[in-house]
C-alpha positions in Angstrom: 11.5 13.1 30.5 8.2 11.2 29.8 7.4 9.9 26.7 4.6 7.4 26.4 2.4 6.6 23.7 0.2 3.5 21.9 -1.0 2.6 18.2 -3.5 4.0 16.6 -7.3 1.5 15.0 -6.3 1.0 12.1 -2.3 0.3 10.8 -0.5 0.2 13.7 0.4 3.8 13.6 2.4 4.7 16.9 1.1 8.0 18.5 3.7 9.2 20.8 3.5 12.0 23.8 6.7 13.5 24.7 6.9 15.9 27.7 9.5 17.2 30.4 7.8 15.1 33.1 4.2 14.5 34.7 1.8 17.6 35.0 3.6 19.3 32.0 3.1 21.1 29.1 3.8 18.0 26.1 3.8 17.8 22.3 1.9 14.5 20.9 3.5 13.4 17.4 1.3 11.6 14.5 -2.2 11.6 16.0 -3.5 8.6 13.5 -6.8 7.1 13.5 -9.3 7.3 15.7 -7.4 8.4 18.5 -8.4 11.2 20.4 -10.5 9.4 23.3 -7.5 7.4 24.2 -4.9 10.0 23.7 -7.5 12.6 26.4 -6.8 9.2 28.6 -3.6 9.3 28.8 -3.0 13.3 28.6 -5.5 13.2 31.7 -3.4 10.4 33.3 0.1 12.0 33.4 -1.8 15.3 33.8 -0.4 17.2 30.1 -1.4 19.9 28.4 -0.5 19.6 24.6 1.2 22.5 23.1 1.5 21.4 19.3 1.4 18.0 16.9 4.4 16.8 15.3 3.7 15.8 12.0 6.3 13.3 10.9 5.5 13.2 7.4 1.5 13.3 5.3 0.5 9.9 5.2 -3.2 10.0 6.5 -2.4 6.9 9.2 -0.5 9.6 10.9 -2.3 12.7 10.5 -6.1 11.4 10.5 -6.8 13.4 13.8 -4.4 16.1 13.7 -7.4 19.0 13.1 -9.6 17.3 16.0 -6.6 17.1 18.2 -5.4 20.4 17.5 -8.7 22.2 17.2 -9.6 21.6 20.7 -6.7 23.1 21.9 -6.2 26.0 19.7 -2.6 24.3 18.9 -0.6 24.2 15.9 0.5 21.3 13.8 4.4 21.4 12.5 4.9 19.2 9.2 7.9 20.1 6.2 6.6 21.8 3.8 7.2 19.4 0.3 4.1 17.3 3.0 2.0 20.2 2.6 0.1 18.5 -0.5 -0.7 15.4 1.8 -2.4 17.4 4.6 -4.2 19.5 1.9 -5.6 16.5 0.2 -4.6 12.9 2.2 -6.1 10.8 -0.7 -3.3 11.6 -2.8 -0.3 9.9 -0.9 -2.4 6.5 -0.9 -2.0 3.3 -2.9 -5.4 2.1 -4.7 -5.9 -0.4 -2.4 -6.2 2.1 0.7 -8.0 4.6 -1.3 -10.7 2.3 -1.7 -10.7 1.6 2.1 -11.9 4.9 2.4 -14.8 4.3 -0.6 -12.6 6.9 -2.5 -13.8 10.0 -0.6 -12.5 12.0 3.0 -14.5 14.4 4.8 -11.3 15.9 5.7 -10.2 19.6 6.8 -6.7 21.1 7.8 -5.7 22.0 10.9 -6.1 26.2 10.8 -2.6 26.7 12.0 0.0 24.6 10.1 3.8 25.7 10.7 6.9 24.4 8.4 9.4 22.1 9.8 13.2 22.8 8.5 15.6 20.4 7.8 18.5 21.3 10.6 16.1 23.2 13.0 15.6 22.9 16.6 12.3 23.1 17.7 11.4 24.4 20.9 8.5 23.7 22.0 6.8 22.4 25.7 10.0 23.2 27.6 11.4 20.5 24.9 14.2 20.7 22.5 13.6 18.5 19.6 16.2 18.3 16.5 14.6 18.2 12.8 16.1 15.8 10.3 14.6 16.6 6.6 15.1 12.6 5.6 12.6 12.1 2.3 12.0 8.7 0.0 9.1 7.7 2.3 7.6 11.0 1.3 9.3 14.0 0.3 8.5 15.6 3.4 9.1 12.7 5.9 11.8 13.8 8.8 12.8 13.1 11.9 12.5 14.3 15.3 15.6 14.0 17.7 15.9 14.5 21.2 19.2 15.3 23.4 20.7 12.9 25.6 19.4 13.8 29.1 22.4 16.1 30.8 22.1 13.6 33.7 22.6 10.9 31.8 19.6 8.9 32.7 18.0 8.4 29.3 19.9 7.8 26.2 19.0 10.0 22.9 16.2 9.1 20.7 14.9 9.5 17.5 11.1 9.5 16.3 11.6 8.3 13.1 8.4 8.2 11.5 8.0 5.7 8.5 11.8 6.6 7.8 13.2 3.0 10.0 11.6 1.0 11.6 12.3 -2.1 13.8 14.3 -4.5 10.5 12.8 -2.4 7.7 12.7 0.6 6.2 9.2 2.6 5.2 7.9 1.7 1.6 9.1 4.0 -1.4 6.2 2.7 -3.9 3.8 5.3 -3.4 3.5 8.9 -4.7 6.1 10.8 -3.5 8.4 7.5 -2.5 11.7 7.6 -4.0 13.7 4.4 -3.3 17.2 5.9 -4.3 15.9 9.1 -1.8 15.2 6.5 1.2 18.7 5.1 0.5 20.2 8.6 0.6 18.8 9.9 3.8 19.4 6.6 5.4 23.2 7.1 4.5 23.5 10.8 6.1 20.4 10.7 8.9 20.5 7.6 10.4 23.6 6.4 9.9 25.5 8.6 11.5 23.5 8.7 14.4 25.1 6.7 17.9 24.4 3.2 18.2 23.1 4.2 21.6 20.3 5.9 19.9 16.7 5.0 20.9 14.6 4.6 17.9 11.0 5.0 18.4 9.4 3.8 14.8 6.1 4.8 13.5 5.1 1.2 13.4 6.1 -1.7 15.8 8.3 -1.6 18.3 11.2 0.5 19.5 14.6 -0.2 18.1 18.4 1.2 18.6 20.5 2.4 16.3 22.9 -0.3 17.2 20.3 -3.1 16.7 19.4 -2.1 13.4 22.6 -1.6 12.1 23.8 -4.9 13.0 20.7 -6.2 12.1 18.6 -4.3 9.5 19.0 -5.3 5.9 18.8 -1.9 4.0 21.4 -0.5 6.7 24.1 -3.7 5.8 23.5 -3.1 2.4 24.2 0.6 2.2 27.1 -0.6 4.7 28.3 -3.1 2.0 27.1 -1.6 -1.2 24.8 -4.6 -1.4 21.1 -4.4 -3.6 19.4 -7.1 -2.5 16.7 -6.1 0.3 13.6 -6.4 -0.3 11.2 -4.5 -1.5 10.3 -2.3 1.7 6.3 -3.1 2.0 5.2 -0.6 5.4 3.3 1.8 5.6 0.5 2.7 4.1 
């Protein structure tokens, strides 16, 4: 298994490559901003041809160069359908402040072939098997992608969980489409559940475990203890 990957210009925005191995087909996840020259370095490095984009929810930090990346392959881009509406028109999943970032306006375009993500699916794709998890309060199409335990035992299972958890925070549940109560839920039957083994790689910052962040993570002790007072999750866009 290879999976590799940096952050994006502008809000630290991980954009991951996941393949079988070198000189394979792959599948890149949340292609953010300005990205495409360094992601054809690193495709051209490990020798992968991309076979789709994994959208991991709308927010325009993580889909900013879907179309480019999948228009010059003639690939499709997988996102959940209630993120439809943020890939049709990114301004609307922004706060104010990022909006005017942006001067208001996006010359902005869809990718032409956009396939729906279901909660409970396995998506192969790339000679890869990658679990959905439909896990909404970020956005109400935000979910998680899963992959197996290698059969050999050599790498451990891991979850791309978007703006869902990151490394001692949660994604924020301010802006349109966040639901704070929502985030809480999904955390209680996605993430919770999941092995302590489990490698978490975030959307921002650095990768976690399952483990780690339950010992660790405020807004997983207080769903563990029934307690209220985190913080106000501030990531994201």
């Amino acid at each position: 298994m290879l999976i590799t990957g940096f952050p994006a210009a502008a809000f630290g925005t991980n954009c991951y490559v996941v393949a079988t191995g070198p000189g394979t087909e792959c599948v890149v996840v949340d292609p953010g901003i300005e990205v495409t020259a360094q992601l054809d370095e690193l495709l051209a490095e490990h020798r992968l041809q991309p076979m789709a984009v994994l959208l991991t929810h709308g927010h325009l930090d993580h889909t900013f160069s879907v179309t480019p990346v999948c228009g010059a392959r003639g690939i499709p881009a997988y996102l959940h359908p209630d993120d439809k509406g943020l890939l049709a028109d990114p301004m609307s999943g922004l706060s104010a402040q990022t909006r005017s970032m942006f001067g208001g306006r996006l010359e902005w375009s869809e990718p032409e072939d956009v396939r729906a993500l279901a909660d409970g699916a396995v998506l192969q794709v790339a000679g890869l098997e990658l679990a959905v998890d439909h896990a909404p309060g970020h956005t109400r199409g935000s979910v998680l992608f899963r992959l197996p335990e290698d059969p050999g035992g050599q790498l451990p299972e891991v979850c791309l969980s978007g703006d869902v958890l990151f490394a001692g925070s949660i994604g924020r549940t301010d802006l349109p489409g966040g639901d704070h109560a929502v985030m809480l839920r999904s955390l209680a039957a996605k993430i919770l559940p999941l092995r302590d083994e489990v490698v978490v790689l975030p959307g921002h910052g650095p990768r976690t475990t399952i483990g780690r962040e339950r010992a660790t993570n405020p807004y997983l002790q207080g769903l563990a203890t029934g307690a209220s007072d985190a913080p106000q999750p501030r990531r994201g866009l």
